[in-house]
N, C-alpha and C positions, 0 to 999 in steps of 0.2 A: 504494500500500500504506500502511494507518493506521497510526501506531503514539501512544503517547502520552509525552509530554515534561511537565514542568517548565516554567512560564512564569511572567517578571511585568511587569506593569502599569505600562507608562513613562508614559502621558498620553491624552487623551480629544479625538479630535477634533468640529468642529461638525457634519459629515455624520453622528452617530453611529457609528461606530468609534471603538475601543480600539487603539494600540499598544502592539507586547509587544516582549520579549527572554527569551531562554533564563533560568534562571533564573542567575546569579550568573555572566553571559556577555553577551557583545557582540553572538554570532552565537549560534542562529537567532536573525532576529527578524523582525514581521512583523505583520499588523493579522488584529481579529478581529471583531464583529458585537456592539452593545450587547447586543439581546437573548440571546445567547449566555449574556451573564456575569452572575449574583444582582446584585441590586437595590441590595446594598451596596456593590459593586465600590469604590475605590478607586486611588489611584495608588500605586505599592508593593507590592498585593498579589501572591500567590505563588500561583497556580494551577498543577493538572493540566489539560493537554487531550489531544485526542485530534483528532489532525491530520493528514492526505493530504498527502504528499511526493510529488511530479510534478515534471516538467519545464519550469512556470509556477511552480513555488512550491510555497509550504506554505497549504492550504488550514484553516482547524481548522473542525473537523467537529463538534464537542460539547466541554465542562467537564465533568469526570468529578467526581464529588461526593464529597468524601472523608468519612471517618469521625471525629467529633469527639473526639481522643483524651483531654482532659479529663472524658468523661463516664465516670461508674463503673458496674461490670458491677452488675447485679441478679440476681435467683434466677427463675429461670421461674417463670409462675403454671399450677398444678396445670390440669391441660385437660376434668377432669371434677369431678364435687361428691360425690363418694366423702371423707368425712372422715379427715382425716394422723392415719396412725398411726406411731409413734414406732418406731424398732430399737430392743428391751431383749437384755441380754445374760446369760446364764446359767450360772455357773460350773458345771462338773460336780463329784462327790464328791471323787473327788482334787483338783483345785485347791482344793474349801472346807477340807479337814482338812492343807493346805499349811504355812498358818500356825501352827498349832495345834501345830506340833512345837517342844521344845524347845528355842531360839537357845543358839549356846556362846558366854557374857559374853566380849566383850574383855581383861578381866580376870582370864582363869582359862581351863582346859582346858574342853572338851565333857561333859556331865555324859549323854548319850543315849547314850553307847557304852562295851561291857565295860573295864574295865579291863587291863592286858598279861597279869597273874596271872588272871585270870578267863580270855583268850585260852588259854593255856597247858594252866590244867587240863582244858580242854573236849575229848577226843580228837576227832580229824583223822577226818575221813568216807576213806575209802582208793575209789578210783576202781575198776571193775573193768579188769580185762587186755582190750586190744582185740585183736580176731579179725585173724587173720595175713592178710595181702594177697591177694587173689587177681589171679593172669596176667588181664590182659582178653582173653582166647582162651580160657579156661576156661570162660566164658559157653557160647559158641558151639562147638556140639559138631561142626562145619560144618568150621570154621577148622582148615586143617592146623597142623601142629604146627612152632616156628620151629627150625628149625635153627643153629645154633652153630659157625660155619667156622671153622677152624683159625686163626690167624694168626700166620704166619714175623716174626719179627722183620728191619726192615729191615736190608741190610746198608748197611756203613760205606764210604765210599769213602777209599783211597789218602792218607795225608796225608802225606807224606817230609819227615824232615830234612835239614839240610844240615850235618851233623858234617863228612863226607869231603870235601866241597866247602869248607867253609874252612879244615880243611887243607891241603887240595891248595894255596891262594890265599897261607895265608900261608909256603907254603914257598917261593914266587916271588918274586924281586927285585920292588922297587916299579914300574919298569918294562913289568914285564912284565905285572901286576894286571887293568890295562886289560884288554888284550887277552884274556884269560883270564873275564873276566867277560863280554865281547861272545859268543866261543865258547859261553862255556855257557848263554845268550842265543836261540843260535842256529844253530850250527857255523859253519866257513868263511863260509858265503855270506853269515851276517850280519856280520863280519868284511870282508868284499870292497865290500858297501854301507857302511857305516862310512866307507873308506878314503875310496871315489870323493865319499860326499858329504862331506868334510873338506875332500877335495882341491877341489871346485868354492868353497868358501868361502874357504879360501885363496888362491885365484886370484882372485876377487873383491876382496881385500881387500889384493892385491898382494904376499904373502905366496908365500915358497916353498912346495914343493907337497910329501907326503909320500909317500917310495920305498914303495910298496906289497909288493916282492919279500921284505924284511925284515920285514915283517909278516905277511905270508901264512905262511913259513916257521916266525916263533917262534907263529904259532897249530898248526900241523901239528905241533909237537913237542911240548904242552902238551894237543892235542887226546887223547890215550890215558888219560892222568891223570885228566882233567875226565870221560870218558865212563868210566872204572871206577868214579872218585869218587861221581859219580850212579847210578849201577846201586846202588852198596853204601846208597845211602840210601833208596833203595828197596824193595830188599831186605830190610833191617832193621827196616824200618816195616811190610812185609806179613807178615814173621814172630811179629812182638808182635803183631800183630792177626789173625790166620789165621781165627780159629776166626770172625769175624763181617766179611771181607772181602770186599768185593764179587768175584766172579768175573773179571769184566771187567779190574779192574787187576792181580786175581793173574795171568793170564793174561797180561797185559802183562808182568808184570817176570818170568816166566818165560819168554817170548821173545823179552826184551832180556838175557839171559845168550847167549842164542846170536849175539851181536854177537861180530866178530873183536876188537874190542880189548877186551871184558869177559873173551872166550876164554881169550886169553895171558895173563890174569893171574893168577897160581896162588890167590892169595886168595878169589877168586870162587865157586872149582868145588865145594869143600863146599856153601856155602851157596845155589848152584844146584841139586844132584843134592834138597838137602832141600824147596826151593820144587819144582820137576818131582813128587816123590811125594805132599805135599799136595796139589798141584793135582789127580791123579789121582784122590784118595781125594774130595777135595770134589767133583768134578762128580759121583764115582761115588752121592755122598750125596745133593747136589743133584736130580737125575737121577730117584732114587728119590722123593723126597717132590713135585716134583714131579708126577709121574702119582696119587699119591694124592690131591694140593689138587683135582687135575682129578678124579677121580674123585666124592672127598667134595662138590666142587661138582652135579656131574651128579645125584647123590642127592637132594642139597636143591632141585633143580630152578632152580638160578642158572646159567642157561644163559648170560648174559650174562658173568658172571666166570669160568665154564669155556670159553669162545672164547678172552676175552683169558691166560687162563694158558696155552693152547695155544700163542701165538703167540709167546711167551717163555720158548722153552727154554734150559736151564743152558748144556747143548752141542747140537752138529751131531750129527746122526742121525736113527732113522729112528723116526716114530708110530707106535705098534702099530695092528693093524689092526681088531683089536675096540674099544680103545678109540675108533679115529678113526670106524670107526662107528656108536656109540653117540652121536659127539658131534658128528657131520652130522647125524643122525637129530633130536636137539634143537633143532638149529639149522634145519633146514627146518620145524618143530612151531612156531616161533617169528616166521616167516616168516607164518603164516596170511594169508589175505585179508581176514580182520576184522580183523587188527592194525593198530593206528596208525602213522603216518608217522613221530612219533620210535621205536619200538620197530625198525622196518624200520632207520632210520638207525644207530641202535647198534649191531644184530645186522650190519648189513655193517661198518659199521666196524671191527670185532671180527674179522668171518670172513673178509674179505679179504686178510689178512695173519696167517691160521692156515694150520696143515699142512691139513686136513680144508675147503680155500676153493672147489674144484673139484667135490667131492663134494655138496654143498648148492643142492638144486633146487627150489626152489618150487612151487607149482602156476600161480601166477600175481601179477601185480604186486595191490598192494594197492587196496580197493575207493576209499578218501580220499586218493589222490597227490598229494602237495602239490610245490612247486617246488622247496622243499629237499630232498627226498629223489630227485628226479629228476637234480638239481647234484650229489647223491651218489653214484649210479648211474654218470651220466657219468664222475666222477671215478678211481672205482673199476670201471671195465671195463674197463683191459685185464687184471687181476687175476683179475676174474668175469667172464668175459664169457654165461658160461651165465644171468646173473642180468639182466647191461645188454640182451639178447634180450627178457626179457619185460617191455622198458621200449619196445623198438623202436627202440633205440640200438645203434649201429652201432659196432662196433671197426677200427678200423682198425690192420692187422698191422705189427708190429713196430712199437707204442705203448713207449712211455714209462712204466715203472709207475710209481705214486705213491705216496710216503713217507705212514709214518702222520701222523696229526694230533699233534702235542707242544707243550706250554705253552713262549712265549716264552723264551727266556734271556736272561737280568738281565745288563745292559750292563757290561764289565767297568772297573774302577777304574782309576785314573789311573794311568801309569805314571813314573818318576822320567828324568827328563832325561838321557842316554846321559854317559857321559864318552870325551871325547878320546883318540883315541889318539896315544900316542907313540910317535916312531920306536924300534927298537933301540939 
């Protein structure tokens, strides 16, 4: 294989040959053929060749003739006898009448423009009124008309103070603090882990060990306090916020009044019978606007957000029966065999964990089944299984039903290092 090197010229021998070496190198080196090399060769000089590398050696095959970089470029000579014409260049009107304006001296203001009083008295052109916006649906006489959903203000979740809780804490000997704040931690049991892993560090560390019986004991007698003390801060925080509380935790601190130790304490039972009658009247409200969001959805044809308001009801009870027909009936409309694979995936997502999930029968699976909607099928057939049928997926009895789909929960923050307990 040829490739071409840098050479120069060490000496001339009497056979005619030239020896070489790489240039500004020891190694390659090697002999090359007078005729090979211009008539002027030299000892010193610095050639290109082009030279066969084998397994005998380096053979040089030709002097590549390099380009004399001292000579300067010239201009092509024209290739025909057509006589040079020149590029002229022609200002248009505007560029000529360019100059011709008025320069403002260095020496003074611009003399080509009205004066401020001259601005002034000139009256203002007034623009006219521009034409009021039109809907881009207004075009299109086609285009139904956008409906406008109600929207509930979210509700607020539960946030309790701790008033009653540190009072309760500082009416305790410092003793007893600890233990008081493990309970409310945890009850007992957090309390009983506490002790054993104290006691195994203790032991480790050749330390006596702490009587567990004395501590269990001043938790069980501090345990009534801490659990009325937490009831009342909760209590008190769903009542300043009622009117925009979530369901879920009013519900909660109205069946944490029916605790035995919230029971017996007289304090409680007011401000129980008031949360119990709120609660009644809000689901009774709830309840209500609920079947309307579903309805007003069904109207506008959001067959998608009338599934999922279905499937979150305020309370337990029972679908009305026209309504849940109306809203199976949508829901298999939606289902069609033209519709796409994600349309398919959201409407089961939706119906499988609504009242109206067994009612909803298609005609048949969709004409573009993709693999994710088949993973979703499977997923959701022990739920539907009238629907996993027209997939050719098979239920098997007494399955496992599957939780809906919910965004992650955010990892919870650091918690502060426990303190010791002390004996009694």
């Amino acid at each position: 294989m040829s490739r071409r090197l840098d050479v120069e010229l060490t000496s001339a021998r009497e056979d005619g040959m030239w020896t070489w070496r790489a240039a500004g190198a020891k190694v390659p080196k090697g002999v090359v053929q007078a005729s090979l090399l211009p008539n002027s060769s030299k000892v010193g000089d610095v050639l290109k060749i082009e030279a066969d590398f084998d397994i005998d050696g380096i053979t040089v095959l030709s002097v590549v003739q390099q380009r004399d970089k001292s000579q300067k470029a010239t201009f092509l000579q024209p290739i025909d006898d057509k006589p040079f014409v020149a590029v002229t260049e022609k200002l248009s009107q505007k560029s000529k009448n360019k100059d011709d304006k008025p320069r403002r001296d260095k020496r003074g203001p611009r003399t080509d423009r009205p004066s401020a009083s001259e601005k002034t008295d000139k009256p203002r052109r007034e623009r006219p009124p521009r034409a009021p916006r039109r809907p881009r649906s207004a075009n299109d006489a086609s285009a139904p008309p956008v409906v406008q959903l109600k929207i509930r203000p979210a509700a607020k979740r539960l946030k309790p103070g701790r008033a009653h809780r540190r009072a309760v804490l500082a009416s305790l000997p410092e003793a007893q603090r600890s233990v008081a704040e493990r309970v409310l931690d945890g009850g007992l049991r957090a309390v009983r882990e506490a002790i054993k892993a104290q006691n195994v560090r203790l032991k480790a560390e050749g330390k006596p060990e702490v009587k567990a019986d004395g501590l269990i004991s001043m938790a069980q007698d501090i345990l009534p306090k801490l659990r009325v003390a937490e009831w009342l801060d909760k209590a008190e925080a769903a009542k300043n916020g009622l009117s925009q509380l979530d369901l879920r935790d009013l519900r909660a601190v109205v069946v944490g009044a029916d605790d035995p130790m919230v029971v017996r304490d007289e304090t409680t039972r007011v401000l129980a019978a008031e949360l119990k009658q709120s609660l009644k009247q809000r689901q009774e409200t709830e309840l209500t606007q609920w079947f309307d969001d579903i309805k007003a959805a069904l109207n506008a044809t959001r067959v998608l957000r009338a599934i999922k308001l279905s499937g979150e009801p305020p309370k337990a009870g029972v679908f009305p029966v026209e309504l849940g027909q109306q809203l199976a009936k949508a829901a298999t409309e939606s289902l069609a065999l033209d519709a796409t694979s994600d349309r398919w995936i959201a409407i089961l997502e939706a119906t499988a964990f609504s009242p109206i999930r067994t009612a909803v029968k298609p005609l048949g699976a969709p004409q573009g089944t993709t693999d994710a909607l088949r993973e979703t099928v499977k997923r959701l057939a022990p739920l539907v299984p009238q629907i996993a049928a027209l997939f050719a997926i098979e239920v098997k009895p007494g399955g496992q039903a599957p939780r809906p789909l919910r965004p992650a929960r955010p990892k919870r923050g650091f918690k502060r290092k426990p303190k010791a307990l002390k004996p009694a």
